[in-house]
C-alpha positions in Angstrom: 0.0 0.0 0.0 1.3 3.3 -0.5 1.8 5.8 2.1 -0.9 8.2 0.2 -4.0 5.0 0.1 -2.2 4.7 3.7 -2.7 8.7 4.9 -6.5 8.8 3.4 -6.9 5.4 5.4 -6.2 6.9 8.5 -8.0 10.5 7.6 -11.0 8.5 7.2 -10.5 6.0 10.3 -10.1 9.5 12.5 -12.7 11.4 10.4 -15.6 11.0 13.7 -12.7 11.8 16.2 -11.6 15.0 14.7 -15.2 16.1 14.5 -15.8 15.6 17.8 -12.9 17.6 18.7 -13.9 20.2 16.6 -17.2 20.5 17.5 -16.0 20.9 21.3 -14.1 23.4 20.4 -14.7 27.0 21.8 -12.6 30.2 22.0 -13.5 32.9 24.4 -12.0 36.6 25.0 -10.5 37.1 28.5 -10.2 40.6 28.0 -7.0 40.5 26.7 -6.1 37.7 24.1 -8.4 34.6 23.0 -8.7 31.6 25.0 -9.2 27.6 23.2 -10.8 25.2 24.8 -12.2 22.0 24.9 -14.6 19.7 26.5 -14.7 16.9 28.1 -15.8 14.7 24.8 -13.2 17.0 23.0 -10.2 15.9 24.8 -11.3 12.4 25.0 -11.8 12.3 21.4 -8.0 14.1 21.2 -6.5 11.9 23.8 -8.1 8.7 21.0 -6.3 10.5 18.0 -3.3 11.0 19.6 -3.2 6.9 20.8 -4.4 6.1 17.4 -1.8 7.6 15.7 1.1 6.2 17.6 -0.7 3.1 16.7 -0.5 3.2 13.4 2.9 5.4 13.1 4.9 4.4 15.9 4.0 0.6 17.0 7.1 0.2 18.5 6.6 2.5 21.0 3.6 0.7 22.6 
């Protein structure tokens, strides 16, 4: 397989992931700069991505 049927693979395996982090993203205005965050689904969703992807990319380090 090559690394681009590979990269659209994992796009698509991460696709629901991703939109769950996006869609618990927010940014708000402290009064001086603006401020990301994320919810609770958000960063699980994020943490999942983040394991996923050393999964796939770095198996050795599990």
């Amino acid at each position: 397989m090559t690394n681009r049927i590979t990269a659209i693979k994992l796009a698509k395996e991460l696709e629901p992931l991703l939109e769950r982090l996006c869609n618990g993203y927010a940014s708000r205005w402290d009064g001086r700069d603006h401020i990301g965050v994320i919810n609770a689904d958000a960063r699980a969703a994020a943490e999942e991505v983040g394991s996923r992807l050393k999964e796939r990319l770095w198996p050795e380090a599990i």
